[in-house]
C-alpha positions in Angstrom: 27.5 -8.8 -9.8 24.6 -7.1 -8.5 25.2 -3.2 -8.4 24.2 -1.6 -5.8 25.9 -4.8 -3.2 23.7 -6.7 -0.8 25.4 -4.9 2.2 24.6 -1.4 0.2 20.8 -2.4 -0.3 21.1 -3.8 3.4 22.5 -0.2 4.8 19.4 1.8 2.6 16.9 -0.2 4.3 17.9 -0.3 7.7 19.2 3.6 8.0 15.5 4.8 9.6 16.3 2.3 12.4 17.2 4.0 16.0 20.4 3.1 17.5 19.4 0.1 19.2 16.7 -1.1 17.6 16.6 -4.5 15.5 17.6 -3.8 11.7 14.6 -4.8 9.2 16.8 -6.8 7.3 19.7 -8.4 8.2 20.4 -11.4 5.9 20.6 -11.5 1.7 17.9 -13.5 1.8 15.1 -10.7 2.7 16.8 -8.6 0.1 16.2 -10.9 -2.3 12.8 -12.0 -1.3 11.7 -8.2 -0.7 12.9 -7.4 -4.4 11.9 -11.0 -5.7 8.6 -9.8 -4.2 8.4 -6.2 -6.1 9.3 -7.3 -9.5 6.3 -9.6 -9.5 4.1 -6.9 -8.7 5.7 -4.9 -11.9 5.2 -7.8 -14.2 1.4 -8.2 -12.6 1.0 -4.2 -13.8 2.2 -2.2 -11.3 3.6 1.1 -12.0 7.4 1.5 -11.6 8.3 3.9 -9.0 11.3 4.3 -11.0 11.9 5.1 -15.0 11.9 1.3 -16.2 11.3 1.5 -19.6 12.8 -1.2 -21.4 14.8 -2.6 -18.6 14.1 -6.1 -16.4 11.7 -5.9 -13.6 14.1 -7.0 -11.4 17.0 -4.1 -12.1 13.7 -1.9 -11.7 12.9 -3.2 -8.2 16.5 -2.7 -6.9 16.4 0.5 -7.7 13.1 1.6 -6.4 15.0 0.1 -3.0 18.1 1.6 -3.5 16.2 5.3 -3.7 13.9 4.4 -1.0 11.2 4.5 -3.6 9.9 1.0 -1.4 10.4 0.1 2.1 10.8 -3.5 3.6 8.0 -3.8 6.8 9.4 -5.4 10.0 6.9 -7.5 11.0 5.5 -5.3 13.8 4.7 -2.9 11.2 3.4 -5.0 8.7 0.6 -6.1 11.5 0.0 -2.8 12.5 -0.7 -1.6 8.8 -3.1 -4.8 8.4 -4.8 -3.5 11.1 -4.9 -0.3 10.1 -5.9 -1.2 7.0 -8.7 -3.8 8.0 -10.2 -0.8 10.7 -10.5 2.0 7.5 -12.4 -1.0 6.0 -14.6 -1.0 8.2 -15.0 2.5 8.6 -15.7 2.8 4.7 -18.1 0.3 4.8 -19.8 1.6 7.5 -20.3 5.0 5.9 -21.5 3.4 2.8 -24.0 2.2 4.8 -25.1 5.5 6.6 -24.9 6.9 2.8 -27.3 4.4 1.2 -29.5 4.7 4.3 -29.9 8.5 4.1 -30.0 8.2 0.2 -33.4 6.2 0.7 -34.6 8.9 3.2 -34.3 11.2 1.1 -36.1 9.3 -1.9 -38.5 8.7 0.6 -39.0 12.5 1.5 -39.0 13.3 -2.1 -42.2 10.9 -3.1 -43.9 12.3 0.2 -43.0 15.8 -1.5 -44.4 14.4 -4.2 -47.9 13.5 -3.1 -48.3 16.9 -0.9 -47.9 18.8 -4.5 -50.1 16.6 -6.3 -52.7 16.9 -3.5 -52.7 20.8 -3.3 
């Protein structure tokens, strides 16, 4: 039997919903597949939110849901984090750019610096 019950993982996951609102999860099956999902990522190396020493990386993940250690995404919110996500991309790449670009200003300034002491 798994300890805590679907219906007590169900409850964890869906207390931050308003009165009213959809629940996140409202079957087993996006229990499972959420937890399924988590223990993966802790046998690819991911750290446990949890202490999980010696213990099966599935026991590890139900935990971690159980303590709100991880949160199951609607799918509204998943989108919105992509997007989030994908627009700080783009901001990071864009200030890579402006960084490289003043970094070869400034070597440029420095060899013109350069010149003006070797010619004095």
């Amino acid at each position: 039997m798994l300890h805590p019950s679907y219906s007590d993982l169900m409850k964890v996951v869906n207390s931050e919903v308003e009165q009213g609102e959809a629940p996140v999860v409202n079957s087993r099956y996006s229990i499972v597949m959420a937890t399924s999902k988590r223990a993966r990522q802790i046998i690819g190396g991911d750290e446990p939110l949890v202490r999980g020493v010696g213990r099966k990386p599935l026991s590890v993940a139900i935990e971690e849901l159980n303590e709100g250690k991880i949160k199951i995404l609607s799918e509204e919110e998943a989108a919105h984090l992509q997007e989030q996500a994908e627009a700080l991309e783009s901001q990071k790449e864009e200030m890579i750019s402006d960084l490289q670009g003043h970094q070869e200003d400034a070597e440029s300034d420095g060899s013109i610096a350069d010149v003006l002491e070797k010619t004095e």
